[in-house]
C-alpha positions in Angstrom: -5.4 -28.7 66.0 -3.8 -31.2 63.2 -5.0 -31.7 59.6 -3.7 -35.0 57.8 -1.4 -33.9 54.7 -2.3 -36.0 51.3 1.0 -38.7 51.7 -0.4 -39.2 55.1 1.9 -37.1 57.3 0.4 -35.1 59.9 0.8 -31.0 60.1 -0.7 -28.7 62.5 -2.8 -26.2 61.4 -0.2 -23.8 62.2 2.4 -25.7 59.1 -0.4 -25.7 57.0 -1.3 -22.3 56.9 2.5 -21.1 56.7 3.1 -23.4 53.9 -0.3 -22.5 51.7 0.3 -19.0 52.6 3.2 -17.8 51.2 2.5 -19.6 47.4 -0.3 -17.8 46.9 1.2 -14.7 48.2 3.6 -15.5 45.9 0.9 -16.2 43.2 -0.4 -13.0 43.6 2.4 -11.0 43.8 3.9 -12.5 40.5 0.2 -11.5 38.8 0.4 -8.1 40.4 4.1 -7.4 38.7 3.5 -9.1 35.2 -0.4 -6.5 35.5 2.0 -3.4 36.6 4.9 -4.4 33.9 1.7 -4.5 30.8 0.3 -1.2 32.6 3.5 0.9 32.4 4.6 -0.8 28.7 1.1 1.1 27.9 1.7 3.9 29.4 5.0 4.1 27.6 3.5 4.0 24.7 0.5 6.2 25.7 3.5 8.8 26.1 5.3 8.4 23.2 2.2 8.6 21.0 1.7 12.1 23.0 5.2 13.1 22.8 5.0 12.3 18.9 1.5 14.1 18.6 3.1 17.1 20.0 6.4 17.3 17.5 4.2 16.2 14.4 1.5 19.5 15.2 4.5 21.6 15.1 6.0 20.2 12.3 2.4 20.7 10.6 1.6 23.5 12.0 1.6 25.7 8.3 -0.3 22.9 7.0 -3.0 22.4 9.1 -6.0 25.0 10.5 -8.3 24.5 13.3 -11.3 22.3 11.3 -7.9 19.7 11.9 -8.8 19.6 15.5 -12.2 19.0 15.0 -11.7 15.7 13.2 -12.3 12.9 15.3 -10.0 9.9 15.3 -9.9 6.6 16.8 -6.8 7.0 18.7 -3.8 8.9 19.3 -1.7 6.5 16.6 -4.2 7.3 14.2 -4.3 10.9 14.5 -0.3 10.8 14.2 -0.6 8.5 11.4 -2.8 11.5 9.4 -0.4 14.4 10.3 2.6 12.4 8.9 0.5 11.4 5.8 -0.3 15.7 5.8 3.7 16.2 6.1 4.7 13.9 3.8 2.3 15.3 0.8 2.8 18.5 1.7 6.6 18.7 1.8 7.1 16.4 -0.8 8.3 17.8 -4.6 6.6 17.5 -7.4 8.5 16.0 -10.6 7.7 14.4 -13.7 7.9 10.4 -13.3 10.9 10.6 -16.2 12.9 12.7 -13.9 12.6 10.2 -11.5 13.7 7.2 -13.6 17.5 6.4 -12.5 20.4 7.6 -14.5 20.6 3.8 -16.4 17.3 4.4 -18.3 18.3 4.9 -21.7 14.9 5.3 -23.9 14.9 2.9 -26.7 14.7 4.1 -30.2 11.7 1.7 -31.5 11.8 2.6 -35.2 14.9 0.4 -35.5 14.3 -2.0 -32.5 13.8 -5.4 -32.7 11.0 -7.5 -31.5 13.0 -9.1 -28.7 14.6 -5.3 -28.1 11.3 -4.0 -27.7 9.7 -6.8 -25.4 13.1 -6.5 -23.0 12.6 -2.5 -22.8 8.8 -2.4 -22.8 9.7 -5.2 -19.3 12.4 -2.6 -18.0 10.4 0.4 -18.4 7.2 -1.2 -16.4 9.7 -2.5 -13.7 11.1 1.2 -13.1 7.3 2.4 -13.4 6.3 -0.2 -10.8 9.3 1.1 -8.1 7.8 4.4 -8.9 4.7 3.2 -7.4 2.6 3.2 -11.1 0.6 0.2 -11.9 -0.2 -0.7 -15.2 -3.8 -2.0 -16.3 -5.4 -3.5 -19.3 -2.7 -3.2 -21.4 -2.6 -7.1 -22.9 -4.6 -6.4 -26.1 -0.9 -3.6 -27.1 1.8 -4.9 -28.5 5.6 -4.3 -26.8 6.1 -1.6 -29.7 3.1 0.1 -29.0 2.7 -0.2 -25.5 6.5 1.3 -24.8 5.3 4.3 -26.8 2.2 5.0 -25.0 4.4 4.9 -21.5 7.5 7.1 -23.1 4.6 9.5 -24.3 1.7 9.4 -21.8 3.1 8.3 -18.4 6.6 9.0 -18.1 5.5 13.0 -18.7 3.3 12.8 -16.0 4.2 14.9 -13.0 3.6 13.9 -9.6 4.2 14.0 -5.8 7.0 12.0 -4.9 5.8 10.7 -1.2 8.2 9.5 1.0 5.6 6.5 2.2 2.5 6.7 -0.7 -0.5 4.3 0.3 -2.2 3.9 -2.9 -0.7 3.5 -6.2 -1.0 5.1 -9.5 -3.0 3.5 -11.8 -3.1 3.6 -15.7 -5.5 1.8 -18.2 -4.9 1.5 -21.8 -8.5 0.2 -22.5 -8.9 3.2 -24.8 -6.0 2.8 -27.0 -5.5 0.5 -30.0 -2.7 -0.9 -32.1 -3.2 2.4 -34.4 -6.0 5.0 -32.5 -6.9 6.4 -29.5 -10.4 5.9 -28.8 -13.0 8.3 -27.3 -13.5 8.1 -23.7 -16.7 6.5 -24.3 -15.8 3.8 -26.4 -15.8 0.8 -24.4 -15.3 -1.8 -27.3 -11.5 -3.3 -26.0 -13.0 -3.1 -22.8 -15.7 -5.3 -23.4 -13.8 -7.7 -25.8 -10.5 -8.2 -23.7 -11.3 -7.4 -20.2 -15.1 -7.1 -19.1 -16.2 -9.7 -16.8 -19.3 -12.5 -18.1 -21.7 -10.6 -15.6 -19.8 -7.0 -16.4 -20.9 -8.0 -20.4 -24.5 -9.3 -19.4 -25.0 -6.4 -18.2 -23.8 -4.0 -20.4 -26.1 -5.7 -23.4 -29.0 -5.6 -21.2 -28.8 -1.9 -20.2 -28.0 -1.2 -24.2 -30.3 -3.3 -25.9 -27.7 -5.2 -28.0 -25.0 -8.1 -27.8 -21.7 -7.1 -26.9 -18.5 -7.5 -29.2 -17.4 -11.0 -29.3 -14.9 -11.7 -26.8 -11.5 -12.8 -27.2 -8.2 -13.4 -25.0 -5.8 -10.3 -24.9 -2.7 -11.4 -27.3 0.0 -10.1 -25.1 -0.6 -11.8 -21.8 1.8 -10.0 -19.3 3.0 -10.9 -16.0 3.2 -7.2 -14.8 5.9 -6.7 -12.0 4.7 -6.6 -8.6 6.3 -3.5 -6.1 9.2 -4.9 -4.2 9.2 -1.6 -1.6 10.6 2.0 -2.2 10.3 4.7 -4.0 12.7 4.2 -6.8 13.2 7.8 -7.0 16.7 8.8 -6.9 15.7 12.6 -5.3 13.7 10.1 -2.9 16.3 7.3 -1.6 
């Protein structure tokens, strides 16, 4: 029996066969490695997530209680990714965000600063702050003087937990501090002048009946330093 090849040669079924055969054994055979290659990478990984699980629940182990294992998580990756959050915070010390602040930081005495001292110091301080994982809101309507103050005084006192890998930052507002006061908590007049939103102030004057304080454009416009990576803690590096 004879089949007539495309460029017009003629094969017997037996050349046909051997020649079709082999490339799509071969094909198959390259699929079938490239499927087992992808299925053991995964089970690699499968193990070293397990492996990991295992030395992170010992590692927690004083930190954790049985409710732990009744949490529910999406995968393996994700359960390890809470148990190092767990050892992180929990093993992590707790110091004041001034103790933190490299051995350069030389606080500025403001009473006989100048303007351009102040502005250059006030930048420096929120730079270290920012590496130290502190972000700085609502702030524009202070000037440099008073705004270093406030973050000598109020933040830099502050003690926290010095994570290894924090998620979220720290987050400060100045909305309730003026050029000469600290405002009550409920006092939302800066708020509402400098930094409230058209629909944020709509509101607010509908829900209170009245208009709300004419609003005006912060007078220090910063450009407030953006985190770069790391700690910035000198216990932490």
């Amino acid at each position: 029996m004879t089949a007539i090849a495309a460029g017009g040669g003629v094969l017997s079924s037996t050349r046909t066969r051997s020649t079709r055969g082999p490339c799509c054994r071969s094909l198959y055979s390259s699929t079938a490695v490239m499927n087992f290659d992808s299925q053991n990478s995964r089970l690699d990984l499968a193990a070293d997530a397990l492996l990991e699980n295992v030395a992170l629940r010992s590692e927690a182990e004083n930190y954790i209680d049985e409710s732990f294992s009744r949490l529910h998580y999406a995968n393996l990756e994700a359960e390890n990714e809470r148990l190092r959050e767990i050892i992180d915070w929990e093993s992590s010390p707790i110091s004041s965000l001034r103790d933190c602040l490299d051995s350069s930081w030389r606080q500025l005495d403001v009473s006989a600063a100048s303007e351009a001292e102040i502005a250059e110091a006030t930048l420096d301080l929120l730079q270290r702050l920012r590496r130290l994982n502190q972000e700085i809101w609502r702030a524009d309507h202070l000037s440099n003087r008073r705004l270093y103050k406030l973050l000598v005084e109020r933040v830099l006192p502050d003690k926290q937990k010095r994570l290894k890998a924090p998620r979220v930052p720290t987050v400060w507002t100045f909305e309730n501090f003026t050029e000469d006061q600290e405002l009550d908590e409920t006092d939302v007049s800066v708020w509402l002048t400098y930094y409230a939103t058209a629909e944020e102030r709509r509101l607010w004057a509908q829900e209170h009946n009245a208009p709300p304080p004419q609003r005006q454009t912060p007078p220090y416009a910063r450009r407030f330093p953006s985190l770069n990576g790391g700690c910035g803690c000198e216990s932490c590096d």
